[in-house]
C-alpha positions in Angstrom: 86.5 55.5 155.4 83.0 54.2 156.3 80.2 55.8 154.7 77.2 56.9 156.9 73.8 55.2 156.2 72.7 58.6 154.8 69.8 57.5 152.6 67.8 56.1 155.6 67.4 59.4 157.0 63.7 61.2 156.5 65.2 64.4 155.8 67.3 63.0 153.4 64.3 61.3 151.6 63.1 65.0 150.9 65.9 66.1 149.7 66.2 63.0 147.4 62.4 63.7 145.9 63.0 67.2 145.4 66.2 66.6 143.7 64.4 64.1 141.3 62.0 66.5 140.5 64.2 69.3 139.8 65.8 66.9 137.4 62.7 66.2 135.2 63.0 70.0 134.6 66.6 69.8 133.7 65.9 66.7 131.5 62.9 68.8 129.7 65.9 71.4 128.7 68.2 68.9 127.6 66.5 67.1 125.5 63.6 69.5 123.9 67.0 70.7 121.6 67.5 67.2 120.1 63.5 67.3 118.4 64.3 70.6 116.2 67.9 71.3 116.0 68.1 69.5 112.8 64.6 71.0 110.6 65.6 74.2 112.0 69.3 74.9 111.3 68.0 73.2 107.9 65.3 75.8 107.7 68.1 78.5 108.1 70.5 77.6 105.8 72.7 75.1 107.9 74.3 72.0 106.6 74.2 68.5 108.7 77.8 69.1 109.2 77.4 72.8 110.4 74.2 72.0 112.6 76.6 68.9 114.1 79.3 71.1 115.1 77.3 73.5 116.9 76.6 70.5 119.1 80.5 69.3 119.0 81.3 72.9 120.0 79.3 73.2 122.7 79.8 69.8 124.2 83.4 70.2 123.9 82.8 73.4 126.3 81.2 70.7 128.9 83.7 68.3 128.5 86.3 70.8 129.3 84.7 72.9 132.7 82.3 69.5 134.2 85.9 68.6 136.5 86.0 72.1 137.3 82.2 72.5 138.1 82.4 68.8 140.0 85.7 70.0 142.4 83.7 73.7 142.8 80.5 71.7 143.8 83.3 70.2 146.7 83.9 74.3 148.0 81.0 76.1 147.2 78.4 73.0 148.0 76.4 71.2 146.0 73.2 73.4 145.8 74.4 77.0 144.9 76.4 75.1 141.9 73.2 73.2 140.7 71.3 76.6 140.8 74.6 78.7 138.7 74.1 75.8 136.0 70.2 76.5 135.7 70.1 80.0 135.9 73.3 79.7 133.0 71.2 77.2 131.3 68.2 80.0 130.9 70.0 82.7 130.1 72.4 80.7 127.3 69.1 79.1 125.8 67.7 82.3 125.4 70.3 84.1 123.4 71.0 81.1 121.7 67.3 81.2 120.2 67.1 84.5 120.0 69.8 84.4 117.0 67.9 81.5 115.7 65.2 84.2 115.6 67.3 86.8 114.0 68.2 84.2 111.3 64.4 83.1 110.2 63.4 86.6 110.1 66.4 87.2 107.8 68.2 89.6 109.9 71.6 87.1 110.2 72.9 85.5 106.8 73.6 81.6 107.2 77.3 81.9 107.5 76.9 85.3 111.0 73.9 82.8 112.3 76.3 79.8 112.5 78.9 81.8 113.9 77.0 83.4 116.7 75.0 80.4 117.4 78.0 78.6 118.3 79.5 81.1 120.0 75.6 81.5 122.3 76.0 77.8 122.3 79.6 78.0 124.2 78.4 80.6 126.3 75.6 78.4 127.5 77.5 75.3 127.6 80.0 76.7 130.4 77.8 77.4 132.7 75.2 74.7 132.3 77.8 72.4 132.8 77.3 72.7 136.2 74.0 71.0 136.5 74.9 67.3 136.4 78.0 67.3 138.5 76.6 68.5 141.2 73.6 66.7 140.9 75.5 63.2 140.7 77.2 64.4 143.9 74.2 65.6 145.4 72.8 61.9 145.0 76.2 60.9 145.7 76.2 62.5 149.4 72.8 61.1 150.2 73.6 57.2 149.4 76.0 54.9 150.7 77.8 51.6 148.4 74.4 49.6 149.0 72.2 52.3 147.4 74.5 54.2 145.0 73.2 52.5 141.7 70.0 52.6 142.6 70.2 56.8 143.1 72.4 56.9 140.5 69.5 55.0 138.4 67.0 57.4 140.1 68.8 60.5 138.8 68.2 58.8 135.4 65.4 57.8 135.5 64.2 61.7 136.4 66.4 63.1 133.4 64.1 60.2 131.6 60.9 61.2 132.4 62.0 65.0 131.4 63.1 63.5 128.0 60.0 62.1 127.6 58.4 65.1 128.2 60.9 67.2 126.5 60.7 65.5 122.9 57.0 64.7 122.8 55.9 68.3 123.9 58.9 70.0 121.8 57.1 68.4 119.2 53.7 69.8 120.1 55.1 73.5 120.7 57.0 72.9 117.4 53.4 73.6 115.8 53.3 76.9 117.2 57.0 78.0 115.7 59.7 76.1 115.6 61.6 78.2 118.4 58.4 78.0 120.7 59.9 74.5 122.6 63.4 76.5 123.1 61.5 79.6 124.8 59.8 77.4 126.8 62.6 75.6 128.1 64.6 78.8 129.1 61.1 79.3 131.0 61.1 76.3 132.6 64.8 76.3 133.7 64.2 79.2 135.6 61.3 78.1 136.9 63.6 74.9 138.2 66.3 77.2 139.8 63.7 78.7 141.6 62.2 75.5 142.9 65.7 74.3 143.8 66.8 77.5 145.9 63.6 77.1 148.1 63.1 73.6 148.6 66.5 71.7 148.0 68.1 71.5 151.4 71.7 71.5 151.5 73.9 68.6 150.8 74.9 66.9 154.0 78.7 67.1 152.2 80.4 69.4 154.4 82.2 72.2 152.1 85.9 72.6 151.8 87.4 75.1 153.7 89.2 78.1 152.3 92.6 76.4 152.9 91.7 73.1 151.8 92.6 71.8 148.1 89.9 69.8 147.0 90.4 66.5 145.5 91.3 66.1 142.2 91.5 63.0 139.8 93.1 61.9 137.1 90.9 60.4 134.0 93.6 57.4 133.9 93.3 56.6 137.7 93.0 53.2 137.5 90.1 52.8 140.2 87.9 54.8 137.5 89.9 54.1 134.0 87.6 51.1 133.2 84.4 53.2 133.4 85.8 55.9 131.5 87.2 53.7 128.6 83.8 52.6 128.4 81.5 56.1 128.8 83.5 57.7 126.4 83.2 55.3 123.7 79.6 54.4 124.4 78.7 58.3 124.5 80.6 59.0 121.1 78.4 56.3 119.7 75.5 57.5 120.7 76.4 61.3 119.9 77.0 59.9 116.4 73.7 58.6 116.0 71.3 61.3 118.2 72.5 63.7 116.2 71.9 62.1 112.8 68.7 60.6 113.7 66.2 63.8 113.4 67.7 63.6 109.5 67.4 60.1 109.1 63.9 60.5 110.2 63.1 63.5 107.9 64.8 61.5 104.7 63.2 58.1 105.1 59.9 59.2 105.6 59.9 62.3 103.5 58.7 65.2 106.3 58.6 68.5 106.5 60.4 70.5 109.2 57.6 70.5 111.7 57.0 67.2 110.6 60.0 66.1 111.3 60.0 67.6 114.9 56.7 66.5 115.7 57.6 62.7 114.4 61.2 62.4 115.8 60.1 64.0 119.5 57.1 61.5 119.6 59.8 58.8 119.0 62.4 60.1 121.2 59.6 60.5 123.9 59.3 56.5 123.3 62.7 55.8 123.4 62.9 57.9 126.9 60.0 56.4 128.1 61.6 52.5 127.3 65.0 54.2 128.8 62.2 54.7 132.3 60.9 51.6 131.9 64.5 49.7 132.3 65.5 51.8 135.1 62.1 51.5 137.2 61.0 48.0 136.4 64.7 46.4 136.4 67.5 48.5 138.2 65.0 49.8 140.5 64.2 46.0 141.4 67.6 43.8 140.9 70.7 44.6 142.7 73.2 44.0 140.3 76.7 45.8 140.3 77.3 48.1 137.8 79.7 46.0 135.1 76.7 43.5 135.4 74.0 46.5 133.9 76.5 47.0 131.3 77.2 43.3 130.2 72.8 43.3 129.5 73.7 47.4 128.2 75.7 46.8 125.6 74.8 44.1 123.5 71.2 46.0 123.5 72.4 49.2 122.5 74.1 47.1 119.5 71.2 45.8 118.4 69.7 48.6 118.4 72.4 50.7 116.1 72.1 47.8 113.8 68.4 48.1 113.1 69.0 52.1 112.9 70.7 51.0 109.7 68.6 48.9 108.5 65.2 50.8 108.9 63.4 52.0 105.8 60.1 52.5 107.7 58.9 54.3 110.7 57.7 51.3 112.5 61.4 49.7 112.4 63.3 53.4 113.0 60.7 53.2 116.2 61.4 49.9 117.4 65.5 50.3 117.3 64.9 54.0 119.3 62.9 51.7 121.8 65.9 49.4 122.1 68.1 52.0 121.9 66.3 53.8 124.9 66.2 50.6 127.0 70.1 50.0 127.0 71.0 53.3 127.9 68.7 53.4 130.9 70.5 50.8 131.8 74.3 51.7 130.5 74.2 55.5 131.6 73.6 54.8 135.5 75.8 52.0 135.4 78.6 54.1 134.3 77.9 56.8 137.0 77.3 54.8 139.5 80.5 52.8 138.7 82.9 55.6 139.1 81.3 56.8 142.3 81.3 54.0 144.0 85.3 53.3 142.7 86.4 56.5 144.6 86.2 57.9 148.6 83.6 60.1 150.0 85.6 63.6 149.7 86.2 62.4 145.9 82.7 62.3 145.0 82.8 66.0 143.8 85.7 65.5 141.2 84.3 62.1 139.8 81.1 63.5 139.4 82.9 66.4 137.6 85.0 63.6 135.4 82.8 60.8 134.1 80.3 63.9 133.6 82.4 65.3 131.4 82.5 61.5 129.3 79.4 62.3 127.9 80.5 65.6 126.5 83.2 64.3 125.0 81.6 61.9 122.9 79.0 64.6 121.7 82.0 66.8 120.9 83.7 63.6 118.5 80.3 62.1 117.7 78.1 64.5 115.7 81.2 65.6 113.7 81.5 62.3 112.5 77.6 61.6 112.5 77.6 64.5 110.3 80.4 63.9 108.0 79.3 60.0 107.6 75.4 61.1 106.9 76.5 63.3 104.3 78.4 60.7 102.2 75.5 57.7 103.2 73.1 57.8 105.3 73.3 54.5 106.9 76.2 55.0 107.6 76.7 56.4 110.9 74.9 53.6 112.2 77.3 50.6 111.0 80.1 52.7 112.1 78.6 52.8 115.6 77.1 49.3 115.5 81.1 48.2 114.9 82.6 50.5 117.1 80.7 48.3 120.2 81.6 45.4 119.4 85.1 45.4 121.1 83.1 47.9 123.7 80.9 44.6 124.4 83.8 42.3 124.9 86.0 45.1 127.2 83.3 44.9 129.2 82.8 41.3 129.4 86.4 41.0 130.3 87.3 43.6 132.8 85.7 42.7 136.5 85.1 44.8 139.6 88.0 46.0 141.7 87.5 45.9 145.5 86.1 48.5 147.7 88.1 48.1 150.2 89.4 51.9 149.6 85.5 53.2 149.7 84.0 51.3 152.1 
């Protein structure tokens, strides 16, 4: 099947800038969480473990409904499945801190709060899960094999700059109350759905009709098995860490809870902004395929685990989030762009759905062990994960590019 030259059409340009945008909002909401999840379940009576979990739990939820949003994004179209996940996403984030409210104000002991904020969590986390499927598809539809890593990188690099913003100005808001950055992002995800049905035309995709199956694939079909092996492990190392870092922060450097928010979203607004830096100033510019991003990826990302470990100071916790942030600018399009471009035109809804649902999984496996190692020694999550690449960087070294000829 031959792909059309989509991406050179003017309309299409539109669509791709307003999709962009849309996805600075979405990466705002994603990331705001990471900045005061930890001080606050700490501030209501949660353990590392327990504030871990909610995270497992919900990204469990993703990692099972992202296929099933991705092959629904095939019948329904791209668009009205991109604005389900936002409008979900605002209404989940809002319950969910609303109980974090009813548990500072002493209205929920420790033990109901954890229970109902994981069960919020799930609620959200089912249908937010639509958001990134059909926004890899979107960007999917609208490039052809010449410009796929480059959108992929694009999509990215957009979730980037909202992580940039989303850290540094949780932070901020976290001076106000510690639930002021959640409020705000429920705000702002609505805000994004309506920005989305208004202006986002529809994807060029043609829907499924009524009659139709849509495709479906298999996580160990072997045009895509590489790039899983290889999301999955690299997202459950760096669930392990993300969600042991806000604590690693607060112990080393002996913060309070706003402290610790304020600190650890300036330095996740860093690491964002070094993740946008890679994108834009090298996959924006070199057209390399996407086992060649991960073969620089990896060995970064190590590097960057291993100085995690090591850091007793803020200057060296900063410089390994920097690193860290550069080689998965580089890692996470790379893997997307690598499954999409493995698979046909009419598949692009299912693998979207599928190596979405990679990341989930390793934030369902990763902060339950991030959690369990930080509680025996703190360095330890980090060596784990600094190990647990190494064979990751020599799979990758060793397993080359299979023809296109069934894409192309």
């Amino acid at each position: 099947m031959i792909e059309p030259q989509l991406s050179s059409a003017p309309n299409y340009t539109f669509a791709r800038v307003i999709l962009l945008v849309a996805l600075v909002g979405v990466g705002f909401g994603f990331t705001v969480l990471f900045a005061i999840l930890a001080p606050l379940g700490r501030e209501v009576g949660l353990s590392e473990l327990q504030i871990s979990s909610i995270i497992a739990a919900s990204s469990l939820t993703v990692f099972l409904v992202s296929p099933r949003w991705g092959r629904l994004s095939d019948r329904w179209g791209r668009k009205p499945v991109m604005i389900t996940g936002l409008l979900g996403y605002a209404c989940g984030n809002f319950l969910f801190a609303s109980v974090f409210h009813a548990a500072l104000i002493g209205a929920l002991l420790p033990l109901s709060a954890y229970l109902f904020l994981i069960l919020t969590r799930v609620m959200h986390a089912s249908v937010m899960s639509a958001i990134m499927p059909a926004s890899s598809a979107y960007m999917a539809d609208i490039t052809n094999l010449a410009t796929r890593t480059k959108g992929m990188g694009a999509v990215g690099a957009a979730n980037n700059l909202g992580g940039i913003l989303g850290p540094a100005l949780g932070g901020l808001l976290a001076g106000i109350t510690l639930l002021t950055p959640l409020w705000v992002a429920s705000a702002l995800a609505l805000t994004t759905a309506i920005f989305v049905i208004f202006f986002l035309p529809a994807s060029p995709q043609p829907k499924l009709k009524r009659d139709q199956p849509s495709a479906k694939l298999s996580y160990f079909d072997p045009r895509i098995l590489p790039y899983i092996i290889v999301g999955t492990m690299m997202f459950i190392g760096m669930a392990l860490v993300q969600q042991t870092l806000a604590f690693r922060f607060q112990d080393v450097l002996q913060l309070t809870a706003v402290e610790t928010a304020q600190t650890f979203g300036a330095a996740m607004g860093l690491s964002a902004a070094a993740s946008l830096v890679s994108q834009l100033g090298l996959m924006q510019r070199f057209n390399l395929q996407p086992l060649q991003w991960l073969r620089i990826a990896m060995p970064i990302l190590a590097i960057a685990f291993a100085c995690l470990a090591m850091a007793n100071t803020q200057w060296l916790l900063v410089v390994a989030m920097l690193l860290q942030g550069a080689g998965m600018g580089l890692a996470g399009p790379a893997f997307m762009a690598g499954a999409s471009m493995a698979v046909r035109a009419e598949e692009q809804g299912a693998v979207a759905g599928i190596a979405g649902s990679c990341g989930p999984l390793g934030f369902t496996i990763g902060p339950l062990l991030g959690g369990f190692f930080y509680q025996i020694q703190p360095d330890l999550p980090y060596w784990f994960t600094f190990v647990l690449y190494l064979p990751l960087i020599v799979f990758v070294l060793r397993t080359r590019e299979r023809a296109k000829t069934d894409t192309a």
